[in-house]
N, C-alpha and C positions, 0 to 999 in steps of 0.2 A: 749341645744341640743333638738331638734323637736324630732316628731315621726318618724319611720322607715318607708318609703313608698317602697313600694312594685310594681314595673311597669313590666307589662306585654305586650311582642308582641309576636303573631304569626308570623311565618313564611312560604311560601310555596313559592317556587322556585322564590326569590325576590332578585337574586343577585346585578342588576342593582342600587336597592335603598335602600335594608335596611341598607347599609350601615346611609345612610343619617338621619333617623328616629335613629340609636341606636345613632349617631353623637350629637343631638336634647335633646334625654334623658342624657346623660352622659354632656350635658352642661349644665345642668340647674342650674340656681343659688341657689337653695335648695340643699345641697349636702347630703340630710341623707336617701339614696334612694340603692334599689339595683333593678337593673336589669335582669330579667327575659325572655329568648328568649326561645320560643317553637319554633325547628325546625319542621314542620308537614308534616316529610317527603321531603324533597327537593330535587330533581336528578340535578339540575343546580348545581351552582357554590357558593348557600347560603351560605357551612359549612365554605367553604375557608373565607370569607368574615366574616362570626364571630370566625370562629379561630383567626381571626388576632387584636380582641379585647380581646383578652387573660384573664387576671382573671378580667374582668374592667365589664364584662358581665359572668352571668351565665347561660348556653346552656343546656335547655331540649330536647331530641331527641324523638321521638314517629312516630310510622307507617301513613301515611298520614288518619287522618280523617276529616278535616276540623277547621274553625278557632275558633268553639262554646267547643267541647273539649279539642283543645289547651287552650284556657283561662284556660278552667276547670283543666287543668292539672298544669298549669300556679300558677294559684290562691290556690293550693291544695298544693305548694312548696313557698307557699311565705310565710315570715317570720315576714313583719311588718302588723301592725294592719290597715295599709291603702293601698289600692290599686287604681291603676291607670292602664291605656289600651291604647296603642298607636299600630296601625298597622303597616306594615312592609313600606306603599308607603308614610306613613303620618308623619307630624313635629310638634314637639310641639315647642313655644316658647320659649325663656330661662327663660321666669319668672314666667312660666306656674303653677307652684307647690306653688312658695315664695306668688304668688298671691292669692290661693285658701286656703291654709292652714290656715290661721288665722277665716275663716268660717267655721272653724271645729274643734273651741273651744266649741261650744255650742253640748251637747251629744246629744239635740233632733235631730239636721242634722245628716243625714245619709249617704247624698250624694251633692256630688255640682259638679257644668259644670260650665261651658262657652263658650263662641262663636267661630267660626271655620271659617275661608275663605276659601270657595272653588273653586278647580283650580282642572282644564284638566289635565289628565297626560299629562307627555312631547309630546309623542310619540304619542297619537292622532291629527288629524286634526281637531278635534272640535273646536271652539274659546274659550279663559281662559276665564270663565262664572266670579271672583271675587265677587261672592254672598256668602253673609254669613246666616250662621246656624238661627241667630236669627232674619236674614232679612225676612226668608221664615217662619218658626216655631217660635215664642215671647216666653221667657222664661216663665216661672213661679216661683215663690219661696214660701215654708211653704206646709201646705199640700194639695197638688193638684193633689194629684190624680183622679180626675176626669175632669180634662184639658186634659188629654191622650186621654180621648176618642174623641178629635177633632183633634193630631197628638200626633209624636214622638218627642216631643221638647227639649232633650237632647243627644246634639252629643257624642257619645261612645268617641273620642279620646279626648275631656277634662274630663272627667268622674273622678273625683276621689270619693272614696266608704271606705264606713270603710267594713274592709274582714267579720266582723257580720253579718253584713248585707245582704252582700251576700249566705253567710254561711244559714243564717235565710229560704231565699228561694231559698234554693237548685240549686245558680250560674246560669246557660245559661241553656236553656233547649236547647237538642243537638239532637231532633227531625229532625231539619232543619238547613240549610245551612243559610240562610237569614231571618232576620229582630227578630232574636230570643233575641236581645238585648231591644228590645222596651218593651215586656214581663216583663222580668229581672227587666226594671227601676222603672216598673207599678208595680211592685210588693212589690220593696223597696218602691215608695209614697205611697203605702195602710200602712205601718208601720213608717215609720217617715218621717221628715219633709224635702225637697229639698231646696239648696237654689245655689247661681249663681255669678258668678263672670262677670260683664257687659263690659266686654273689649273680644279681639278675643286673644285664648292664644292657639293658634294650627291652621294648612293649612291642610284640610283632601282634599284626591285628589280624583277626581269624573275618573274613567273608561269606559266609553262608550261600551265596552263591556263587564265589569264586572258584577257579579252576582249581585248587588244591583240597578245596572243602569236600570235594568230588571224589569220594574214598574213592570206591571199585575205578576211574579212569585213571588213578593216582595208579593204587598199585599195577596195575595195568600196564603201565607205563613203566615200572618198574621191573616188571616181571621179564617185557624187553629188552632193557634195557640191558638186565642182569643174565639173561638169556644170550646176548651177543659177547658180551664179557666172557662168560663161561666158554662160547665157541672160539672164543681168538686167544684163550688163554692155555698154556701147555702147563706152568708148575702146579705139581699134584696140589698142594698144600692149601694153595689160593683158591684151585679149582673146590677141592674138599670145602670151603667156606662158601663159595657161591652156588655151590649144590644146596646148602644147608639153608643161605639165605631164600634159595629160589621156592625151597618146600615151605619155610615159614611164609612164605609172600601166597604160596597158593592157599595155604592154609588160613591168611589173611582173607583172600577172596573169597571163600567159600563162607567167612562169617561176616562177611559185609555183604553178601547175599542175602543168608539170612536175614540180615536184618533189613533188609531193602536202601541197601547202600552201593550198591552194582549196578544198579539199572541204566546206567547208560554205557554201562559196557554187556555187548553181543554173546550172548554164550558164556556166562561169568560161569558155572559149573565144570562146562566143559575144558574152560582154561585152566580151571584149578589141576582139576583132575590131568589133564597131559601136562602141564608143568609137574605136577607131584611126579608121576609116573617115569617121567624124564630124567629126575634125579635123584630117587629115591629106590632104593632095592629094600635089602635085610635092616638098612637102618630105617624105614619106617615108620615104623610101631613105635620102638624108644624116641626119635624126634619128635613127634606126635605127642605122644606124653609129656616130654620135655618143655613143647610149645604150650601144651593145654596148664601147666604149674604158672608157666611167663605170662601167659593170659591172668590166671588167678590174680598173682600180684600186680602187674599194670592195672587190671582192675580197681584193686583194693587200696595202691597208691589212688588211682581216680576219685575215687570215694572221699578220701578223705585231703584233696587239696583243694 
């Protein structure tokens, strides 16, 4: 008998599809798992929809705050020593668990992913984009925490995490609505080792109007986020990484301006420009360069996935 994994979803008025997502978790071929639903407030028809999964699921209730403190509430009731994160619109595969679990024999891993296809929700007119997680962002595996600071390259809903770990650095910071999971992962690679499972073991579905599809508020958010990190942080080493992340992020801003992908964030220019300016000196110019070649190819991956 395995260890107890612990999965966790949020909920906010998702009656349409969560069915589908707890359908995903309760099939998995790993059966030593218990299910975790934070309702976060839902006024639609969610509860009906997990009442009717009766003791198969177990239903957290909490006043609507967002999806960063349902985890937290989430992971604060869960029981095994592993956890895992699956949204309310997202599917995991059925082997999604049997596959990652044996890489988290070794107690230096602290956390391991895998790859995600992403799909349109139904209900958008966008075309189903079929790009995957690792087509755009290339894994990393062991310690690499200093890869982060060129993206976010662990999709949350393959995520599985020993609860330590999380526990270690104080879960989701719940400052923000968006991208406060990238923090999180950055946080657990500064203390142990990541590693990865090279197959796609979940379909996370992209929203065209959802909060994450919102480049310029995402990084935004990010830039915050990564900005207070930096202030409470003293070893050079990590500071040196969050300096580097902070200039790609402004450097992100200023072409999601261009393209008119900032517009609901204030001053997207101006932010660029004093986040660059704040941690950038003599390195510059070579970062700048460096960033403009990592564009090239994420592009050219793009292109052709």
């Amino acid at each position: 008998m395995g260890p107890l994994v612990s999965v966790v979803l949020p909920v906010y008025n998702r009656e349409a599809c969560v069915g589908r997502a707890i359908a995903s978790v309760l099939g998995q071929t790993y059966r030593q798992l218990e299910l975790l639903v934070v309702d976060d407030g839902s006024t639609d028809g969610t509860r009906r929809v997990l009442d009717g999964f009766g003791s198969r699921i177990t239903v957290i209730a909490q006043p609507h705050a967002g999806v960063y403190p349902a985890r937290n509430l989430g992971v604060r009731n869960a029981r095994g020593e592993l956890v895992a994160f699956i949204d309310s619109d997202d599917v995991w595969l059925p082997d999604k668990l049997e596959r990652q679990l044996p890489l988290m024999q070794r107690g230096e891993v602290g956390l391991v992913f895998g790859d995600a296809v992403h799909l349109t929700a139904p209900e958008s007119a966008a075309p189903r984009t079929g790009s995957t997680s690792f087509r755009v962002a290339p894994p990393r595996r062991g310690r690499v925490a200093g890869h982060f600071a060129w993206c976010n390259f662990v999709p949350t809903v393959t995520v599985l995490v020993r609860r330590r770990c999380l526990d270690d650095v104080g879960g989701f910071p719940e400052t923000t609505d968006v991208s406060a999971d990238y923090l999180t992962w950055f946080r657990i690679a500064l203390r142990y080792e990541l590693d990865y499972v090279d197959q796609t073991v979940a379909e996370y579905t992209v929203h065209p109007s959802g909060i994450s599809y919102d480049l310029g508020r995402s990084i935004a958010a990010r830039i915050g986020l990564f900005s207070d990190e930096l202030s409470r942080t003293n070893d050079p080493a990590v500071r040196a990484t969050l300096r580097r992340l902070l200039f790609h992020l402004a450097l992100s801003m200023l072409l999601a301006a261009g393209r008119g992908r900032a517009r609901s964030v204030a001053h997207p220019l101006r932010t660029a420009w004093r986040t660059a300016a704040n941690v950038a000196g003599l390195e510059a110019a070579p970062w700048a360069a460096a960033f403009a070649v990592n564009q090239m190819l994420v592009r050219t991956r793009r292109l052709f996935s």
